[in-house]
N, C-alpha and C positions, 0 to 999 in steps of 0.2 A: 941701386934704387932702394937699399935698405932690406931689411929682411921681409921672410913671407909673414909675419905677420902685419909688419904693417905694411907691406902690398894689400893684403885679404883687407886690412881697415880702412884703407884709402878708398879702396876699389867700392866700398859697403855703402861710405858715408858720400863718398860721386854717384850711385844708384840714389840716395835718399835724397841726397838735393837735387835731381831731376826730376821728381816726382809732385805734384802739388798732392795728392793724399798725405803726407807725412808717415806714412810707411811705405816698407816692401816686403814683400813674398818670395821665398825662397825655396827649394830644393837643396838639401843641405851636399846631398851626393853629387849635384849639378855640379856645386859652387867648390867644393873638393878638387873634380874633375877638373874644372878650369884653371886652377893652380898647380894643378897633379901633387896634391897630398892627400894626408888621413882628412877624413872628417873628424876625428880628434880634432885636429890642427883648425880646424872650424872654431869649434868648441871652445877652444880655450882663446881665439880671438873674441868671439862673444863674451864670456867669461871675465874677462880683462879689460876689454876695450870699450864694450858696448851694456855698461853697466847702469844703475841708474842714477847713482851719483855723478855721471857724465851724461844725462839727459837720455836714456834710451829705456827703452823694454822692452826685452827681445821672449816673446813666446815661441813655444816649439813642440812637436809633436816629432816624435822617430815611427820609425817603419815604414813600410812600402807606400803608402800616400803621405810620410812626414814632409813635414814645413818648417821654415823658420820666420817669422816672422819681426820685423823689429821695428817699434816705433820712435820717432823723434817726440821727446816731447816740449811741446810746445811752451816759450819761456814769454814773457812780458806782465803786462799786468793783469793779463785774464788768463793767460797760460793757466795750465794745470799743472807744469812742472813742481814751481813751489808747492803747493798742494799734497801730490803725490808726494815730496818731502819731505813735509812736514808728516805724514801718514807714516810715512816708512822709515823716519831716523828712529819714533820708535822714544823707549825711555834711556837709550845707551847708544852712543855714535864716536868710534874710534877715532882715530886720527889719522890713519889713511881714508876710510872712509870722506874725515869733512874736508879732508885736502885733494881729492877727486871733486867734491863738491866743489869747494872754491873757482878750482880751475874752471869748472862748466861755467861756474858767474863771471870769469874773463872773459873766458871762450864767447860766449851772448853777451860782450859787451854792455853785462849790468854792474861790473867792479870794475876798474882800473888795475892794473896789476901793481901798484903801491898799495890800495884798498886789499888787495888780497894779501899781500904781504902782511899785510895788518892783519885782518881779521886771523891767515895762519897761526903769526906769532901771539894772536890772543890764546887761540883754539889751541895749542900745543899745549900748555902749561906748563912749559921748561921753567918759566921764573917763578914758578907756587912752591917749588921746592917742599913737594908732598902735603900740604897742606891742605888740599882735599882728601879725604877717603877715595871716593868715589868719581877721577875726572871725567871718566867716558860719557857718565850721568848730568854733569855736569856742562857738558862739551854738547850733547842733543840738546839741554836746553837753549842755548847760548845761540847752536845753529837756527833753530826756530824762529827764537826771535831776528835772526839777521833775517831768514827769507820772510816772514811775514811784513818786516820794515820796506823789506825788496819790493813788496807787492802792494804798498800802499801808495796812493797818487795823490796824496795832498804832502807829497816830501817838497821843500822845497828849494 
């Protein structure tokens, strides 16, 4: 069935679509427990899996009343995902970074996975052949403008 970590992601993201809040509440020692590993191993599926470029925000508190808490966030045209995006790519956005991103615009069927192909091989700048200084710089702005376009309802 694939490894624990993506058991722990599967198992996270089956608790979140059951839920109509759009998060869940967690015990991180709990959720250890049920896989019988570290809460490391926790950790680092958050960390990787459940990031925001893949639509999540996962808050957390350690110690004896810790939590974990993870939200989905919400994609369409009022969503606040874009938003938060737009907020957090910030003046510089790598390129693992906007290729996590992309995939979540599969993933919510707002790109077509040829559309993402595109936007990737925009967002890369394999064919600039260093002609930017600065692509990372470059590459936030470029992502911006995609989700703001994403969020607009007179596209037609």
């Amino acid at each position: 069935m694939g490894n624990l970590a993506d058991r722990i992601e599967e198992y996270l993201k089956r608790i979140l679509e059951q839920t109509s809040e759009g998060y869940i509440i967690l015990q991180r020692s709990e959720l250890a427990g049920e896989f019988a590993c570290v809460p490391s191993q926790i950790n680092y599926v958050l960390d990787t899996r459940f990031t925001v470029e893949r639509g999540y925000l996962v808050e957390s508190r350690r110690g004896g009343g810790g939590y974990i808490r993870i939200i989905r966030l919400g994609l369409g045209l009022e969503g606040q995902y874009q938003q938060v995006m737009r907020q957090l790519i910030g003046e510089r956005l790598s390129r693992e970074r906007s290729n996590g991103l992309v995939d979540r615009l599969v993933e919510e069927e707002l790109v077509t996975i040829r559309e993402a192909a595109m936007i990737k091989s925009v967002l890369s700048g394999n064919d600039l052949n260093g002609e930017f200084r600065d692509w990372d710089m470059l590459r936030a702005r470029l992502m911006k403008t995609i989700l703001t376009t994403l969020c607009r309802d007179d596209l037609s």
